[in-house]
C-alpha positions as CSV (number, residue, x, y, z in Angstrom):
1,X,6.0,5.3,-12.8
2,X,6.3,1.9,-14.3
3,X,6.2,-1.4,-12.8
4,X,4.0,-1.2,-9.3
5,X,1.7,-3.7,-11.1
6,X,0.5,-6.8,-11.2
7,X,-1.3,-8.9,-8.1
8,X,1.0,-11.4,-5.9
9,X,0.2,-13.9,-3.5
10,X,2.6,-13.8,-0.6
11,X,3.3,-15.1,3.5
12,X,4.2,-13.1,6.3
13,X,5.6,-15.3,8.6
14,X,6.0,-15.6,12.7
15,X,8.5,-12.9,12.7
16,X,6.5,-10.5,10.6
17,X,8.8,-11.0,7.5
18,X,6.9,-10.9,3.9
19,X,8.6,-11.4,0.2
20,X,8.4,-8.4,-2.0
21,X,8.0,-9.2,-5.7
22,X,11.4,-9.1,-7.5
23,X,9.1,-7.1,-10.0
24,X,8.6,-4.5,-7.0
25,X,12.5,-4.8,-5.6
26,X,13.7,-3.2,-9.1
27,X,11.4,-0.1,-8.6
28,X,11.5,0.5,-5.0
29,X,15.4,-0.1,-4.4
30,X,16.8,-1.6,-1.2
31,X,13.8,0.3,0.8
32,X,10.9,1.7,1.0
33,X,8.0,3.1,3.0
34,X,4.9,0.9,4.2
35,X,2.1,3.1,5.7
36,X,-1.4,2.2,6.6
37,X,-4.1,2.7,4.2
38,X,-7.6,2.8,3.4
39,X,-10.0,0.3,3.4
40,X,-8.1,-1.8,5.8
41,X,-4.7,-2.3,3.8
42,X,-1.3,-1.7,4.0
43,X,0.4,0.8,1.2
44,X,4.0,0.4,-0.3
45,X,5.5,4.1,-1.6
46,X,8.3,4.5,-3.7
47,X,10.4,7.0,-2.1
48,X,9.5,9.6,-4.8
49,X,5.8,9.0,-3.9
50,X,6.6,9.3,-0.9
51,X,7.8,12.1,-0.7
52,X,5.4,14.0,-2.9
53,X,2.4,12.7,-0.3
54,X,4.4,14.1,2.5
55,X,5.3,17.8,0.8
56,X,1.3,17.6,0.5
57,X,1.0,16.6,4.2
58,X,3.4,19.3,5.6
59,X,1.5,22.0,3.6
60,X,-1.8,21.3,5.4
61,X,-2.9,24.1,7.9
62,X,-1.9,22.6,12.0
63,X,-4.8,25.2,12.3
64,X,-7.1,22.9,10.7
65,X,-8.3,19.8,13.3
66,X,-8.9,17.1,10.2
67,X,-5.5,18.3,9.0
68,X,-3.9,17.3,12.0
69,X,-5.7,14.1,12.5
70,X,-4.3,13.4,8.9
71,X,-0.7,14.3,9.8
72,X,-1.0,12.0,12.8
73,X,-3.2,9.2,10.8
74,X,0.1,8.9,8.2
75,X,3.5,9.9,10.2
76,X,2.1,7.5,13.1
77,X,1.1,4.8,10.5
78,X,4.7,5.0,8.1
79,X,7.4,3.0,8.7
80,X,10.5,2.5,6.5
81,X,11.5,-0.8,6.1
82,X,14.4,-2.1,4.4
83,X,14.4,-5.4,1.8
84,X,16.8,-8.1,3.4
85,X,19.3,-10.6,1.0
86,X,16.2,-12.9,0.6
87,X,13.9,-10.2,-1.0
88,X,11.9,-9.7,2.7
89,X,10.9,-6.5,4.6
90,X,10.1,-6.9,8.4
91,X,6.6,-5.5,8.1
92,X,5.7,-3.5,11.6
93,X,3.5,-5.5,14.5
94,X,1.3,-2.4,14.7
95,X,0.8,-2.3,10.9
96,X,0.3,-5.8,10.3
97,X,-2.5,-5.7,13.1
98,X,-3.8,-2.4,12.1
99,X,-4.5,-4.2,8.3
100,X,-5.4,-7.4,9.9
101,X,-3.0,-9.6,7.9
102,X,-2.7,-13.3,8.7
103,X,-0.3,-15.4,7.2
104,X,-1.9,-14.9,3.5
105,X,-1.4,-11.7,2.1
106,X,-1.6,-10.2,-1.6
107,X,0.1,-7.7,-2.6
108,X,-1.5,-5.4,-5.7
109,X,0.1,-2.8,-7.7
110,X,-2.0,0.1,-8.0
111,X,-0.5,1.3,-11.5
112,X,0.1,4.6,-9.9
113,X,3.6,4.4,-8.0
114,X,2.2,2.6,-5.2
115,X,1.4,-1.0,-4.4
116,X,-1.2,-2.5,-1.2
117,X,-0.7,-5.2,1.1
118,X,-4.2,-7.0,1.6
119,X,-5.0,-10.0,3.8
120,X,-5.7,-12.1,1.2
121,X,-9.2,-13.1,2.2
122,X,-10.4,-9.3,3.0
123,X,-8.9,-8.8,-0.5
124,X,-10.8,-11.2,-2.2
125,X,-13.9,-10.4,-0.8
126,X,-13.1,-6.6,-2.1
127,X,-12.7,-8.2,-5.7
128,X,-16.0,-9.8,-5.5
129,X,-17.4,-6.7,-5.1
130,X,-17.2,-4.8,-8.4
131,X,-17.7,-6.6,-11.6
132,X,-16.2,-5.6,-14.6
133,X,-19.4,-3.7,-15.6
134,X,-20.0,-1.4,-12.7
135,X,-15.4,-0.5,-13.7
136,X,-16.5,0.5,-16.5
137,X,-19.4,2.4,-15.8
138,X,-17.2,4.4,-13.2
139,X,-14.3,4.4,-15.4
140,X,-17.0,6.1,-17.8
141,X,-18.4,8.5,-15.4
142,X,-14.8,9.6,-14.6
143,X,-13.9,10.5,-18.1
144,X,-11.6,8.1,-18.6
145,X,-12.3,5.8,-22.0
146,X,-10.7,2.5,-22.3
């Protein structure tokens, strides 16, 4: 999947509204789903991702405790939103406080069918913290060669 790329600088404004890239719009389609993530950010899933993450989900074991808090963590944490005529998604209260946005926010394509929602400070703090090098090193380590 092409074209959950790229890094864009964004507001979410009193009501909770936030711009989606046009970029994005022409991969994800009138809607989409927004879940919470790790390290405090917000995820945007195509509905085909989705949907695979969920079939993964349902197969877990109820019999397994982590699986269930897992189940809980996502279904609790997913909303599907829907992209108005101006390009906007009402982004959830709960979410927005549960990634701590303010009214900055970037959103980042993850070049893997998925995109995040960062507060724009938090996320460039979490840029500052890997150079170049230490990618490469673990890009390296991972058996992937640029």
């Amino acid at each position: 999947m092409t074209g959950l790329i790229g890094e864009y600088n964004r507001t979410i404004d009193a009501k909770g509204r936030m711009s989606v890239p046009s970029k994005f719009t022409a991969v994800l389609g009138d809607s989409f789903v927004i879940s919470k993530g790790f390290d405090g950010c917000l995820v945007i899933y195509t509905d085909e991702e989705w949907e695979e993450f969920s079939a993964k989900l349902k197969n877990l074991s109820n019999a397994d405790r982590t699986a269930r808090e897992l189940k809980r963590f996502f279904g609790s944490g997913a909303s599907r939103v829907d992209i108005d005529a101006h390009g906007r998604v009402l982004v959830p209260a709960s979410l927005i406080e549960y990634a701590g946005l303010s009214k900055d926010v970037t959103i980042v394509g993850t070049a893997d069918g998925r995109a995040e929602v960062w507060d724009t400070a938090k996320w460039n703090s979490q840029n500052e913290e890997i150079s170049p090098e230490e990618a490469a090193q673990s890009l390296f380590e991972k058996g992937i060669i640029l």
